[in-house]
N, C-alpha and C positions, 0 to 999 in steps of 0.2 A: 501199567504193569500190575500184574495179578498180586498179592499176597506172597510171603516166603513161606516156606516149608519149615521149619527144625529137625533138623537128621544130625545126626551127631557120625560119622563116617569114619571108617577107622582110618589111620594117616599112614602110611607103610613108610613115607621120606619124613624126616627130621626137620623139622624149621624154626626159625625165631621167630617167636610171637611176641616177645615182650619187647615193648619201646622201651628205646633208650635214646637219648642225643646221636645226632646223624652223624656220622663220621665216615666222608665218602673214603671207598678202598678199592684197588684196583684186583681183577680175577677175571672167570672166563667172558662173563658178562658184565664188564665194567658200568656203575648206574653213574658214573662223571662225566659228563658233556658241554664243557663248557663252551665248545663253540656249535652248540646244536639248533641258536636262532640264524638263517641266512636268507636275510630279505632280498629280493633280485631288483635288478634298479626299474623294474616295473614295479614294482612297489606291492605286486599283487599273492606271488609266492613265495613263500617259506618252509625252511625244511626243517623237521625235528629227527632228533637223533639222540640216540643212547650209543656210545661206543664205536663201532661198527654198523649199524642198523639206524636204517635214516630213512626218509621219503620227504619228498618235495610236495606240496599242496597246496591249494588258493587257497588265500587267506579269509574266504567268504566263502563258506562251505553252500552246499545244496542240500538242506534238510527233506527226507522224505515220508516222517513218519506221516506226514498228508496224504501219506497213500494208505494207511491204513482202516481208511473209515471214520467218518464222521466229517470230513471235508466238505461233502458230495461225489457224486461217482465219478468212480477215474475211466477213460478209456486208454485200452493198453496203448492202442495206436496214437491217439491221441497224447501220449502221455511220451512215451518213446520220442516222438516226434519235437515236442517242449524240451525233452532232455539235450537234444541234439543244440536245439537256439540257444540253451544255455552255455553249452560246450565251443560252441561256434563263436562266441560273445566272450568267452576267455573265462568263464564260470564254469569249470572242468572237474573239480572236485564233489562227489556225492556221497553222504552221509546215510546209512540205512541198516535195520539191524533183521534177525533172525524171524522175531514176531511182528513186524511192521506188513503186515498181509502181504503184497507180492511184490512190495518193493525190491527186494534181492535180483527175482524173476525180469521185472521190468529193468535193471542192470544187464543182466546177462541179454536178452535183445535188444538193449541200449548199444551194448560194446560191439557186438556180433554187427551194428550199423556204421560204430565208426569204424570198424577192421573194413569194412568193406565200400564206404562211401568215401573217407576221409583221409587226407595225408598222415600216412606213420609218424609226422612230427607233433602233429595233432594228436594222435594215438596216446602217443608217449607225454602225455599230459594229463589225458584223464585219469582218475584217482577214484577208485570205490572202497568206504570205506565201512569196515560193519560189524555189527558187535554183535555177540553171543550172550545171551541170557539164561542160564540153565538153573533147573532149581536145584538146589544143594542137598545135591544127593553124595554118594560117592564118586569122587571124580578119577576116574581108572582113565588108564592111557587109549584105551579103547573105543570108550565112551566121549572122551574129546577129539580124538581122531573125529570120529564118527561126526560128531556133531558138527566142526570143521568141513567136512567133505562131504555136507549138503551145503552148507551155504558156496562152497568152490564150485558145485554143479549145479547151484541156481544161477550165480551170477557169472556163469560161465569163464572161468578163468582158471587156472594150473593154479596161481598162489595169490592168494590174498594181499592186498594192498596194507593193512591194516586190518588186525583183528582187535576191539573195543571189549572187554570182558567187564560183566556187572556180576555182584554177589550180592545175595540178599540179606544171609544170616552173619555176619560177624561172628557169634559166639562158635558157629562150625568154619574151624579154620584150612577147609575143605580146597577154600579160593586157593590157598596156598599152591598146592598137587595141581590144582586146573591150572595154574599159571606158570610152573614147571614145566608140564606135559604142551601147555602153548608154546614154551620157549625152544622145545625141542622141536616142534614141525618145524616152527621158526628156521633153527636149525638144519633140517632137512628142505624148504625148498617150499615150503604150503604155506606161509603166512610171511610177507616180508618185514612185518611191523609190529611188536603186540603193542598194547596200550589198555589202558583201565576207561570205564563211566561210572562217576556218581561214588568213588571212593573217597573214604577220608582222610583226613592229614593225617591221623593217626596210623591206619592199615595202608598209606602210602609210603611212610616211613618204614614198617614193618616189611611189606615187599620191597623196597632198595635195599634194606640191610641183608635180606636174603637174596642179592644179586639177578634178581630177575628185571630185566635189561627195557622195564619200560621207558614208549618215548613220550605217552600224552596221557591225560586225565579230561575226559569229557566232565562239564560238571554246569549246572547251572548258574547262567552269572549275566545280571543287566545293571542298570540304573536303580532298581529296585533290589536288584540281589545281591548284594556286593559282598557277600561271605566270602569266595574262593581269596579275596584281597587280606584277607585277615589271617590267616593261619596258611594255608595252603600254597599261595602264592613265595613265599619266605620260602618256605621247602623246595619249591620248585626252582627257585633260583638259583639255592645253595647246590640241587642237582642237576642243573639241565632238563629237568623232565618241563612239558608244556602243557599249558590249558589250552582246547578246545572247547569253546563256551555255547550251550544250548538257551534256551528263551530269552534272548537277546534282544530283539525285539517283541517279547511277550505277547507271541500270537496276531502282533496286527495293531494291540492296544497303543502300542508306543508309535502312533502314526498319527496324520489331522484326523480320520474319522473320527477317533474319538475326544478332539479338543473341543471344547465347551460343550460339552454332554452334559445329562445328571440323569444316571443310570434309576436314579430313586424314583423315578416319574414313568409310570407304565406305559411304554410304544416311546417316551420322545426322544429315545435315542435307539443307534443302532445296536443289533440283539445278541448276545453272548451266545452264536450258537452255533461252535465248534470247541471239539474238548479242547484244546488249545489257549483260546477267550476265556473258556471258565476255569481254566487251570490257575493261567497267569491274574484272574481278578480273584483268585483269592489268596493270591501273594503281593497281590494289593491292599486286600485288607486286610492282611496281616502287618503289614508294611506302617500302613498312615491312612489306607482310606482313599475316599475316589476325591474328594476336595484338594486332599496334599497333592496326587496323582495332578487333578487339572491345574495345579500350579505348575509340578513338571514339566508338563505338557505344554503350557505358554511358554515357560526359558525356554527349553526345544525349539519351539517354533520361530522364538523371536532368532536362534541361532542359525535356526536352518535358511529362513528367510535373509537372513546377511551373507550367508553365500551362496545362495540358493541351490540348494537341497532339497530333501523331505527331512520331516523329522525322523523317521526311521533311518536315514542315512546318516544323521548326527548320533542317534544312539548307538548304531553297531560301531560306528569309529572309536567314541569315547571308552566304549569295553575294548578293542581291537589295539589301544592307546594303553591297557593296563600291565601292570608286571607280570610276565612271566603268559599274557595269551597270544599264541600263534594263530589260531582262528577261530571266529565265530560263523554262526550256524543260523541262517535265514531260511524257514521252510517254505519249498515248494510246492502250489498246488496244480500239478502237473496237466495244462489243456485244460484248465480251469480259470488261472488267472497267472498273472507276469508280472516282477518288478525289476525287468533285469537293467533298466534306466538307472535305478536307485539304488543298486547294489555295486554296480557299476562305477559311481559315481563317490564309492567310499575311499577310493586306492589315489583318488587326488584331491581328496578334504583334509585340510589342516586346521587343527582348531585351537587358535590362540589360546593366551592364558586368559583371559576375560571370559571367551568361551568356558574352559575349562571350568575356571573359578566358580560361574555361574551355575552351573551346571551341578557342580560338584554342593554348592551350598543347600541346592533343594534335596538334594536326594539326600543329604545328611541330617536330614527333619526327620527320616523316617524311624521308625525303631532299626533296633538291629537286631536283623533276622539272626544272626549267631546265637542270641540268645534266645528267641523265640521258634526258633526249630532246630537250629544244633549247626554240626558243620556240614559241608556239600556232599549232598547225598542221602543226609537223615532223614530229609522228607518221605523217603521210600523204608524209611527201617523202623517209622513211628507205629505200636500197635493202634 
């Protein structure tokens, strides 16, 4: 994500901006949902919902920012084709936003395949979901229509499954009007779901109190990242809104490739090199370090190996297992490589309290990121 802007916008609509203690209230866009988690007895979907406004989704998302570059090259056909085995395999839900190169595109002749290859029962289960990044300019009705009704003509669909909305600047309360003007298409028939990415407890609390009817908050949250658990999580219960969790498995890291590595020693392990790898290794060494990490990474293994799993299939549970998250997000690198074995294999792993316990005691070695970068989100808003 590029840098923000500061624009200071003029606000034509009135809003609260100043936090105070949440005190849910009922109006046209009620933010009280208390019956908004509905796990199905496949274990696999869940719906979230604010009020009236709800969607059903795997609880294992299909992350595509792997399409954006730096993976290696996608082919569309090739890629299309991946999407379909994942859908087919009951991994129905895709994750993708406005800037992620042609991810949106590669949706839209995804779907135009199952309209046409696939049973309508099938149809009616995939799930695209995708977020708008806009820099904080002024946000007119216009201007969000607009921005709206390319991503509905890429990914070829009447109405949005979900629309994911990120803001860069906090001090232009700008997000505010954008996420008015999303509640209204909402209203009219173009977006069935709004939702936030990468906001914080703070300006999540802010948006409920001015009634605008989110159902999720994408935010970063692993074994390493366990901020959303500390502040954000509490809010999200008190309203029904959801986590949706991204670097979940940290690019690949949290997997055996890299159990008994030492990154320190030139060529003798494998190479950091997708932006993904070198994201999540330096939220490692913000963390504790690659030593604490290869401790992790044994509990892991030794848990995964007792029911056999992978370790990444221990990790996404144990986040998947947290207050208040409805699903995390495994990216795909579409006709390039597969784990749909291992993802698959998350919706019937139960992991004891031993498990837990264990588990739970490594990753509390580490520091805490709350204090070392702020709350979920702030890694994007630090100059």
């Amino acid at each position: 994500m590029s840098a923000f802007v500061n624009i200071n916008p003029l606000k034509p609509i009135k809003y609260t901006t100043q936090t105070r203690r949440y005190s849910p209230k009922l109006g046209r866009n009620s933010v009280r949902c208390e019956s908004s988690t509905e796990v199905t007895t496949e274990k696999r979907q869940i719906k979230v919902s604010n009020g009236n406004n709800s969607l059903e989704i795997c609880r294992v998302l299909n992350g595509m920012w792997q399409t954006s570059g730096g993976w290696g090259r996608i082919d569309r056909n090739d890629a299309v084709q991946a999407m379909l085995r994942y859908t087919d395999a009951g991994l129905s839900t895709f994750d993708m936003a406005d800037h992620y190169g042609p991810a949106e595109d590669l949706y839209g002749i995804f779907i135009n395949r199952v309209r046409r290859e696939r049973p309508p029962e099938l149809l009616e289960k995939v799930r695209g979901l995708t977020k708008w990044v806009p820099s904080p300019v002024k946000m007119t009705r216009s201007f969000v229509e607009g921005s709206i009704d390319v991503s509905r003509k890429r990914m070829d669909v009447e109405c949005l499954d979900m629309l994911q909305f990120h803001w860069w600047d906090y001090a232009n309360t700008g997000y505010l009007d954008a996420l008015k003007h999303l509640t209204d298409l909402k209203d009219e028939g173009k977006i069935k779901t709004v939702a936030l990415t990468n906001f914080d407890t703070e300006r999540l609390r802010i948006i409920l109190e001015n009634e605008i009817p989110v159902v999720s908050n994408q935010v970063q949250h692993s074994l390493i990242d366990m901020r959303p658990q500390q502040r954000m999580a509490e809010l999200c219960q008190q309203t029904g809104v959801k986590l949706i969790t991204y670097g979940t498995v940290m690019g690949g890291l949290l997997s055996e490739k890299f159990l008994d590595t030492n990154l320190a020693i030139p060529f003798a392990g494998p190479s950091l090199n997708t932006p993904s790898l070198q994201k999540y290794k330096r939220m490692i060494d913000a963390w504790g370090g690659w030593s604490l990490f290869q401790t992790l990474l044994q509990v892991l293994n030794k848990v995964a190996r007792k029911h056999g799993v992978s370790i990444s299939t221990v990790a996404v549970k144990y986040i998947l297992d947290q207050p208040a998250v409805a699903g995390s997000m495994v990216g795909v690198r579409l006709g390039l490589s597969e784990h749909i074995k291992d993802v698959n294999a998350v919706f019937s792993l139960v992991l004891d309290e031993e498990d837990v316990d264990s588990i739970r005691e490594v990753s509390s070695r580490g520091k805490d990121l709350m204090r070392v970068i702020g709350d979920c989100g702030d890694e994007y808003r630090r100059a």
